[in-house]
C-alpha positions in Angstrom: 119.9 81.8 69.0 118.7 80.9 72.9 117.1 83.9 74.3 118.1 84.3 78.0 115.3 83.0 80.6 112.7 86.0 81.2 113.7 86.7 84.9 117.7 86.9 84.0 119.1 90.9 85.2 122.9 89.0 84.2 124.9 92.2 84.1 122.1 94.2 84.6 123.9 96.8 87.2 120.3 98.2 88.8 120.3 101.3 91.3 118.7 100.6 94.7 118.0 103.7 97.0 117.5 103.6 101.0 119.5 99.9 100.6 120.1 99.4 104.0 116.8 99.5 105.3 114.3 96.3 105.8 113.1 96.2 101.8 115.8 97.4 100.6 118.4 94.7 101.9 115.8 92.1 100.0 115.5 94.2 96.9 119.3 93.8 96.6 119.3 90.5 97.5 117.0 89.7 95.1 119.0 91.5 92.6 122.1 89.6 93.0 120.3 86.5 92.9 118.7 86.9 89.8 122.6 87.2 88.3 122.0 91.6 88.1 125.1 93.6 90.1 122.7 95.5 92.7 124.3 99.6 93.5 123.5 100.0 97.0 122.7 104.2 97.9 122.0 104.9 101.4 122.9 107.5 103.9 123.6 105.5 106.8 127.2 103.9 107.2 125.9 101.4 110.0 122.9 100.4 107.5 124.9 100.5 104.5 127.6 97.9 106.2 124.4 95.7 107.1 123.7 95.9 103.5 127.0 94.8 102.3 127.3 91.8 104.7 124.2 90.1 103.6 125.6 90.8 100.0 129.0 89.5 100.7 127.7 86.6 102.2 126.5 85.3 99.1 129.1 86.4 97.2 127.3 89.0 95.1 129.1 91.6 93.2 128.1 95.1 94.3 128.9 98.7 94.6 127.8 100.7 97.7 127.8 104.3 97.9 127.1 106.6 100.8 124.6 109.4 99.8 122.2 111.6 101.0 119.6 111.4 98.3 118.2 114.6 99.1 120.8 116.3 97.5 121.0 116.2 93.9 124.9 117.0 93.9 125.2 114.0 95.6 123.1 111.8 93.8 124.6 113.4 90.1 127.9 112.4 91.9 127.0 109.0 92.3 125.4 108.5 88.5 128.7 109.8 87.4 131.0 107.6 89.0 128.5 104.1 88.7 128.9 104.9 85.0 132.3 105.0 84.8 132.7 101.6 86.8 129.9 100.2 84.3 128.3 102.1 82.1 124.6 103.1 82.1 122.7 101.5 84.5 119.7 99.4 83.5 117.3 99.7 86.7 116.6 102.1 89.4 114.5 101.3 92.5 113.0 103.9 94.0 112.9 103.1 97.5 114.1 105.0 99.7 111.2 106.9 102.5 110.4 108.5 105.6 108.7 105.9 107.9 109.6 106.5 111.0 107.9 103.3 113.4 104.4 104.5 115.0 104.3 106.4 118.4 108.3 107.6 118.0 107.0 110.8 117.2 107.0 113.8 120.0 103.5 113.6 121.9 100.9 114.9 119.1 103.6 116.5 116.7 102.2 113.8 114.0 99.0 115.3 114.0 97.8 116.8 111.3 97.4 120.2 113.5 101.1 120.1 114.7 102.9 118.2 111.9 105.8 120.2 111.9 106.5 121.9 108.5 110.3 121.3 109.0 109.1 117.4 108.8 106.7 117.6 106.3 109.8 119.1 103.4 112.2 116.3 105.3 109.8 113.5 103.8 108.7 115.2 100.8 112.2 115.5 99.4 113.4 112.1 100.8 110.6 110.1 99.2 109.2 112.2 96.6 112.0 114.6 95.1 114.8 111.8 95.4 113.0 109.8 93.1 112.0 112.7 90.5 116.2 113.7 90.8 117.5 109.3 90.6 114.8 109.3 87.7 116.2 111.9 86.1 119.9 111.5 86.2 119.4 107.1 86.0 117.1 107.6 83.6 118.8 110.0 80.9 121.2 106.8 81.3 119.1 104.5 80.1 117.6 106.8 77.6 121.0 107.6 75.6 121.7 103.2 76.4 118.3 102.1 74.6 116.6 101.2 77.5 115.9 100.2 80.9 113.3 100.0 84.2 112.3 102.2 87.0 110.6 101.0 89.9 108.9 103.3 92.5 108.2 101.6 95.8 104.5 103.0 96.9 102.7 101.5 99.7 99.0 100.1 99.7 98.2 103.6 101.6 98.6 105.1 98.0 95.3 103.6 97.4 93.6 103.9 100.8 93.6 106.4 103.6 95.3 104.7 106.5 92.9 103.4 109.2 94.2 105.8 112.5 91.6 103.8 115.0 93.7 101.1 115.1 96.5 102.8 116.6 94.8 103.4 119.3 94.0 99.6 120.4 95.7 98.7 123.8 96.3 102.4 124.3 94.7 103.3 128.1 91.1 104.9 127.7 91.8 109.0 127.0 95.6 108.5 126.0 96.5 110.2 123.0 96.6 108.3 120.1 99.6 108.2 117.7 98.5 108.8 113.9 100.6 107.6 110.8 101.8 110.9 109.2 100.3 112.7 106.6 103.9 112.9 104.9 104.0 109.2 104.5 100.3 109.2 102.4 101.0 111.9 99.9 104.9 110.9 99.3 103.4 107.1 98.2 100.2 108.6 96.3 102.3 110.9 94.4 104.9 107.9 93.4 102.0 106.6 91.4 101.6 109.5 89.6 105.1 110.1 88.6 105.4 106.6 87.7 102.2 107.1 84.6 104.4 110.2 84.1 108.0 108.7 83.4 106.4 105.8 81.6 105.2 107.7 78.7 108.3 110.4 79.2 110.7 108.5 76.8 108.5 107.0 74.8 109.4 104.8 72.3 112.6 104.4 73.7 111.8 101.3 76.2 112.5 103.4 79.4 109.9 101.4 81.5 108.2 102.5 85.2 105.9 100.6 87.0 105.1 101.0 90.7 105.8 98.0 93.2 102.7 98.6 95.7 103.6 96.7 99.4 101.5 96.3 101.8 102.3 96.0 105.6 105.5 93.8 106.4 105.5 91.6 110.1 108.0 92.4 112.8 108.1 96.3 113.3 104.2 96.9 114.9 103.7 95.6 118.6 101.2 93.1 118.7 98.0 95.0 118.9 98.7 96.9 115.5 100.1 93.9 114.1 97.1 91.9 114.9 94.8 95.2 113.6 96.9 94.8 110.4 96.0 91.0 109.8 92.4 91.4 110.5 92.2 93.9 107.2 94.1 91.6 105.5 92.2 88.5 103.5 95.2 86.6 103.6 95.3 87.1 107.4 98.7 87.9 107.6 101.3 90.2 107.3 104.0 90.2 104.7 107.5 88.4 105.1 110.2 91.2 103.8 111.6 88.5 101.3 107.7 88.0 99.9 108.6 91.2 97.5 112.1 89.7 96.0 110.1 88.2 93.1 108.0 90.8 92.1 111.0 93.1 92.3 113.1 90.9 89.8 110.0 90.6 87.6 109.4 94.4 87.1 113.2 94.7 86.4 113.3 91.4 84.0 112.2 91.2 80.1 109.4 89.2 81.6 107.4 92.4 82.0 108.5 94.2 78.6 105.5 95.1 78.1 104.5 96.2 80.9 104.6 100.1 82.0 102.8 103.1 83.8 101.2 99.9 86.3 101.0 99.7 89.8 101.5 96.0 90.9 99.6 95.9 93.8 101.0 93.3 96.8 99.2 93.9 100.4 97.9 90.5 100.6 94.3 91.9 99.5 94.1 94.4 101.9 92.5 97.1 99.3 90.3 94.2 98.3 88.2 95.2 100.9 
């Protein structure tokens, strides 16, 4: 018998959340490419069209779903009906975050002192709780089917405190620095720790989790933070958004079988440092 190559997902129908936004377009992509049927779940119509255009364009088969995956009716809605089209699922990408671009923020409300507590349970249950609910209700899926691979998109400032003196380059002397939020920190941190979680949850049923672990990717930051960003970086650059398609596909593929509970770590050496 000819086993199929190890990055194959043929027929694998694999769950992407936030899908219309920068990673997750390429996360899909990547998906389709690698012959899986990518399920887009995003909450924007504009970004979820986007999404599907890039798909269509290629001529990938795909489902896209609008859904606010902070509510669990919703997102037990959505498991309910991509079942029915195809049965259980075999991947979940966990992707979807609050990251708003530096300095959109009202003057000083992302500082620690006035980080508004309406914002801080916004982020906590778009990043952090929508993955614990899509785990649960994906992953009893793949439990009942045998099998199957979660992946929770962290960030490489789940391992390191971000620097906040670099957002202040090119700022006029005395100006008011922006800060990056202390939402965005303890949402990616905490990923990693529900990933070690769910990866020994289901055990010895092959439910798999692993954490993808990005670092920064070019063309959102102005050019002082961008060029901030490449000097902590060995590889002296920042990421392309398609860099991450491969990784993706190999977390999702029998080529990492045995591979769970891991952060793969891809910030072009940044936390080398």
């Amino acid at each position: 018998m000819v086993s199929q190559p190890l990055f194959d997902l043929t027929g694998r129908v694999v769950v992407i959340t936030g899908a219309g936004g920068l990673l997750g377009q390429e996360h899909a992509l990547a998906v389709g490419r690698a012959g899986g049927i990518p399920v887009l779940l995003e909450l924007s119509p504009e970004a979820l069209a986007a999404a599907t255009h890039r798909l269509d364009a290629e001529a990938i088969s795909h489902l896209a779903l609008e859904v606010d995956l902070t509510s669990e009716n919703q997102i037990a809605g959505a498991a309910g009906e991509i079942k029915k089209q195809f049965g259980a699922v075999w991947g979940l990408v966990n992707n979807v975050a609050s990251n708003p671009p530096m300095g959109s923020a009202a003057q000083g409300a992302d500082r620690l002192e006035a980080f508004p507590l309406t914002q801080w349970d916004h982020d906590i249950r778009l990043g952090l709780t929508s993955a614990f609910l899509c785990s649960r209700h994906f992953g009893e899926q793949m439990a009942e089917a045998g099998g199957g691979s979660i992946i929770n998109v962290a960030s490489d400032l789940a391992l390191i405190s971000p620097d906040q003196r670099m957002y202040s380059v090119g700022l006029p002397e005395g100006a008011s620095a922006p800060v990056k939020p202390v939402s965005y920190s303890v949402v990616k941190s905490a990923l990693l720790g529900l990933t070690r979680y769910l990866a020994t949850y289901w055990s010895p049923i092959p439910v798999r989790c692993n954490a993808l672990v990005p670092g920064s990717v070019g063309g959102t930051q102005s050019a002082d933070l961008t060029r901030e960003l490449t000097s902590r970086s060995p590889l002296a650059r920042l990421a392309e958004p398609s860099e991450y398609q491969g990784a993706l596909v190999f977390l999702l593929s029998d080529a990492s079988a045995y591979m769970t509970g891991a952060n793969l770590v891809m910030d072009g050496g940044r936390t080398a440092w």
